[in-house]
TORLUMBA-965458 format. One record per atom (N, C-alpha, C, CB): residue in one letter; x, y, z. Coordinates in steps of 0.2 Angstrom, whole numbers, padded with zeros to 4 digits, always signed. Glycine has a CB too. Example, Ala and Ser with C-alpha at 12.3 -4.5 7.8 and 13.67 -1.06 7.14 Angstrom:
<atoms>
A+0066-0028+0039;A+0062-0022+0039;A+0066-0016+0039;A+0057-0022+0045;S+0064-0011+0035;S+0068-0005+0036;S+0064+0000+0039;S+0070-0003+0029;
</atoms>
This chain:
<atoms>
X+0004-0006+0000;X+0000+0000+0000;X+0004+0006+0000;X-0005+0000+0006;X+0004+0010-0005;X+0004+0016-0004;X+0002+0023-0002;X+0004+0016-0007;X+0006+0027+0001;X+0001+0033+0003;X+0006+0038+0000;X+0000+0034+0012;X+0002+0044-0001;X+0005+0050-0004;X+0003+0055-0001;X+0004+0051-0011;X+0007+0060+0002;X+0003+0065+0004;X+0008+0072+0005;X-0003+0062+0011;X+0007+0077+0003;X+0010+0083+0002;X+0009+0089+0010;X+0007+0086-0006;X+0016+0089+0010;X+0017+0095+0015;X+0018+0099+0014;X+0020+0096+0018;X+0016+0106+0016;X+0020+0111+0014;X+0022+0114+0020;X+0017+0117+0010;X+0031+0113+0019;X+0037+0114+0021;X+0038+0122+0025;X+0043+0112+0015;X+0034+0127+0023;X+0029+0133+0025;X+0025+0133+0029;X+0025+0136+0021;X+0025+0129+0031;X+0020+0130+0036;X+0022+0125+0042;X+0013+0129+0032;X+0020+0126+0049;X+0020+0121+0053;X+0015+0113+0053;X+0019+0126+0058;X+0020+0111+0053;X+0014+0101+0054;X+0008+0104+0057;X+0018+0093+0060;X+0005+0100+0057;X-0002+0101+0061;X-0004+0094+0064;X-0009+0103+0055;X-0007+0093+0067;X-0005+0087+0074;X-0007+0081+0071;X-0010+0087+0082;X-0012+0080+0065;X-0014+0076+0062;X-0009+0073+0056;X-0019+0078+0061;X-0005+0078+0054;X+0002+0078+0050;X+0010+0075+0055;X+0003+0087+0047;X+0010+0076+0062;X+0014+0076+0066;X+0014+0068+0070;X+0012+0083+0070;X+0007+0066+0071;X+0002+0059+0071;X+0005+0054+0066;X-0006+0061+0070;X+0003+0055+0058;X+0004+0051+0054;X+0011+0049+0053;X+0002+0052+0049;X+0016+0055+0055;X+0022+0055+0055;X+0026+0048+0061;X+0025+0062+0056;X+0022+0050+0065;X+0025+0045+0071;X+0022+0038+0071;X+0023+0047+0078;X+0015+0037+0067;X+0015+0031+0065;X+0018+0027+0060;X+0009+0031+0064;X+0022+0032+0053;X+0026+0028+0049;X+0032+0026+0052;X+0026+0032+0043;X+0036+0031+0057;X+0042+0031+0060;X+0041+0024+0060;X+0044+0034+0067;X+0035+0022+0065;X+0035+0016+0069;X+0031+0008+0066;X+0030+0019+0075;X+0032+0011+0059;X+0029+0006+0054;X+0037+0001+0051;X+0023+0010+0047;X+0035-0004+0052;X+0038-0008+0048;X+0042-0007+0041;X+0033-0012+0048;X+0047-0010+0039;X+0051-0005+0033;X+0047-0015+0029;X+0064-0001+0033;X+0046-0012+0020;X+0044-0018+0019;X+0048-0018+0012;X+0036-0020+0019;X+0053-0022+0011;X+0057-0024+0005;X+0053-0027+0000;X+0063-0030+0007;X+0054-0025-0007;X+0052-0030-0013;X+0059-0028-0019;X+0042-0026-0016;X+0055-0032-0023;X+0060-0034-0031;X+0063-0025-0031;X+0053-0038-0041;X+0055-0021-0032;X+0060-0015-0034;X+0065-0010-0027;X+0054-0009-0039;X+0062-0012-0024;X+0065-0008-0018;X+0070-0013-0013;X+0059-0005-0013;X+0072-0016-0015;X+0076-0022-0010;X+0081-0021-0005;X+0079-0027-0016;X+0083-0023+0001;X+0085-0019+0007;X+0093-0019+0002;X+0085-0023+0016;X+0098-0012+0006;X+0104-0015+0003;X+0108-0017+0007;X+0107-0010-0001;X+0114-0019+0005;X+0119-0023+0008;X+0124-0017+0012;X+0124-0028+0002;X+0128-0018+0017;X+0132-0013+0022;X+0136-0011+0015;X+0137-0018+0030;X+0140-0015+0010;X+0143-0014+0005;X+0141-0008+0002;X+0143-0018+0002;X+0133-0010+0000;X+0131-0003-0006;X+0129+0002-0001;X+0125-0004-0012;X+0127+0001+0006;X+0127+0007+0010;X+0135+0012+0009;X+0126+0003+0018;X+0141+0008+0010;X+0145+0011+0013;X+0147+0014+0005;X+0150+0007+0019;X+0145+0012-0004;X+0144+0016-0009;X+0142+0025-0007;X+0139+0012-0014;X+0138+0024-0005;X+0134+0032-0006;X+0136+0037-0001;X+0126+0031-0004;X+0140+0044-0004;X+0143+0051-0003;X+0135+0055-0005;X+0150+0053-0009;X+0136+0061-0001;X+0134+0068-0001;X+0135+0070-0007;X+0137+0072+0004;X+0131+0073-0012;X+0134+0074-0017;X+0138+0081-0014;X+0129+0075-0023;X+0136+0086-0011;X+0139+0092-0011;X+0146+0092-0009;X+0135+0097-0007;X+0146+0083-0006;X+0153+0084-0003;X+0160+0086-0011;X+0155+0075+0002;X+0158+0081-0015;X+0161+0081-0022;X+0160+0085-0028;X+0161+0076-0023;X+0154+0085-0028;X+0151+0090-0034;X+0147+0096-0034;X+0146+0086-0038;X+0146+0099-0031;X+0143+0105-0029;X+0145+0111-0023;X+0137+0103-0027;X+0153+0112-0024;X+0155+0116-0020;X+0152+0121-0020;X+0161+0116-0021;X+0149+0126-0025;X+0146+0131-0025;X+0141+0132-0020;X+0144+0131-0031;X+0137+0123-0016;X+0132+0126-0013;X+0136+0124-0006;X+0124+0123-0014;X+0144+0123-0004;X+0144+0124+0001;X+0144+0129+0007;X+0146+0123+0001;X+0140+0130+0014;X+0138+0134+0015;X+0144+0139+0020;X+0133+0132+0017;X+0143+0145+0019;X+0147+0148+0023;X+0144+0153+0030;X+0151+0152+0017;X+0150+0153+0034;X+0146+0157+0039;X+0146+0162+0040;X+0147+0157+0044;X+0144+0166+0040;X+0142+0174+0040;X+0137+0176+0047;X+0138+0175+0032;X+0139+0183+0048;X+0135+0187+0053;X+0132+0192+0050;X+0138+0189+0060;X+0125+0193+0053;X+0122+0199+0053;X+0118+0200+0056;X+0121+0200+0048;X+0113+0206+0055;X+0110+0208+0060;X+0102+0209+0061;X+0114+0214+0063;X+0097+0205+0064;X+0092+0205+0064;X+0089+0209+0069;X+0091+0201+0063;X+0080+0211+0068;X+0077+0215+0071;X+0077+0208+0077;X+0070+0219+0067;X+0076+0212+0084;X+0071+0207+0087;X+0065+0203+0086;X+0068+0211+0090;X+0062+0206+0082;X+0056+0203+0078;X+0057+0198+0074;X+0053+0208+0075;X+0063+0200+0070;X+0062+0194+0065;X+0067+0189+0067;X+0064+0195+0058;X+0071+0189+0072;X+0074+0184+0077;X+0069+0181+0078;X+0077+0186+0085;X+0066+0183+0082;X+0058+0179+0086;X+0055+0174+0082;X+0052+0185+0088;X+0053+0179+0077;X+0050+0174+0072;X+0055+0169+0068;X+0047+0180+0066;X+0060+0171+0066;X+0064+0165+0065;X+0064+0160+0070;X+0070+0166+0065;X+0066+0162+0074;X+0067+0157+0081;X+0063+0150+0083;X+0065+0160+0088;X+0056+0155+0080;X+0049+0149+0079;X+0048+0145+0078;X+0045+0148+0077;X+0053+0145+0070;X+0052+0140+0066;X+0054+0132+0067;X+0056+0141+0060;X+0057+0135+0074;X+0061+0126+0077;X+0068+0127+0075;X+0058+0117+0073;X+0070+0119+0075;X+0077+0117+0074;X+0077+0118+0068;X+0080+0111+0076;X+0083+0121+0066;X+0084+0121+0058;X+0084+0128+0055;X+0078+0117+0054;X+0082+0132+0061;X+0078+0141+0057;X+0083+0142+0050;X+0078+0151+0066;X+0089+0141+0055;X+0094+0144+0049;X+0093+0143+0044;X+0100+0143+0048;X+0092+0136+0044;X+0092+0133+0036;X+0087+0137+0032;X+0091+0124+0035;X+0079+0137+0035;X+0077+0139+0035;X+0078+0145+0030;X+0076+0138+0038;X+0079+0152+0036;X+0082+0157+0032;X+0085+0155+0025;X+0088+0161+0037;X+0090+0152+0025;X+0097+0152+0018;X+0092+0151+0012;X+0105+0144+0018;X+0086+0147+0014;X+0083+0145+0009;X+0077+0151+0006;X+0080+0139+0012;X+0076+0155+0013;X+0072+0161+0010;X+0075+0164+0006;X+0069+0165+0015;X+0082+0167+0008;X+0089+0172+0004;X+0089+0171-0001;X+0095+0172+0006;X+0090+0163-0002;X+0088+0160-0010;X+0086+0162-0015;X+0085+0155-0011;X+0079+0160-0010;X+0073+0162-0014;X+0071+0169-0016;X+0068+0161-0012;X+0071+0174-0014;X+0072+0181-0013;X+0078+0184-0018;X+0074+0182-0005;X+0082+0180-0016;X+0087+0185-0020;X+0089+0183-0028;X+0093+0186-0015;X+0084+0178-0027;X+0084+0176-0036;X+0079+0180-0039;X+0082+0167-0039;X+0072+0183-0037;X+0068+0187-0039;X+0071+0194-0039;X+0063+0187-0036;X+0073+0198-0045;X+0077+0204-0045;X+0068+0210-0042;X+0081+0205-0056;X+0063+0207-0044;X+0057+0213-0043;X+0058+0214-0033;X+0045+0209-0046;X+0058+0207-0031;X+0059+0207-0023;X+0066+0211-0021;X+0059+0198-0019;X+0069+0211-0024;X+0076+0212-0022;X+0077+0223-0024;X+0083+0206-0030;X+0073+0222-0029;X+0072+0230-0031;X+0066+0233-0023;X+0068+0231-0042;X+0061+0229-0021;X+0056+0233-0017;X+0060+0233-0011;X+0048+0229-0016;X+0063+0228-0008;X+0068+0230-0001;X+0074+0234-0001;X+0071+0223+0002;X+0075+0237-0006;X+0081+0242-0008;X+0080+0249-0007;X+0083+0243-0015;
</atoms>
């Protein structure tokens, strides 16, 4: 059986999305022909791509300086906010119209 079902990564889980999550943790993993478990071998195959091929997105540290406010609101997001953030900056600053309104 199959289930499909879409999050948006925007928004906080909702207890019924937070629920299903903890019942798959806790579900059984089931091997077949096309998914078949792998060996420690082809486990210990598989690298990070960014480690070798995408130096461009390695990330760098930087400081700067936020309101109170948008601390806060960051803060919210849980663990991860940063990432979070890097991914908003992304996004943001690939749109030249967003990039021209905050100037």
């Amino acid at each position: 059986m199959t289930i499909k079902k879409e999050i948006d990564i925007e928004k906080k889980p909702t207890k019924k999305q937070i629920k299903m999550l903890e019942e798959l943790e806790a579900a059984p993993v089931s091997y077949d022909d096309d998914c078949p478990e792998l060996t420690e071998e082809e486990l210990l195959q598989f690298r990070r791509i960014s480690d070798n091929r995408n130096n461009d997105r390695k990330k760098q540290t930087v400081s700067l300086r936020l309101s109170p406010q948008a601390l806060k609101k960051a803060r919210s997001l849980g663990k991860g906010y940063t990432s979070v953030l890097s991914r908003m900056l992304e996004s943001v600053l690939s749109n030249n119209e967003l990039i021209k309104k905050y100037l």
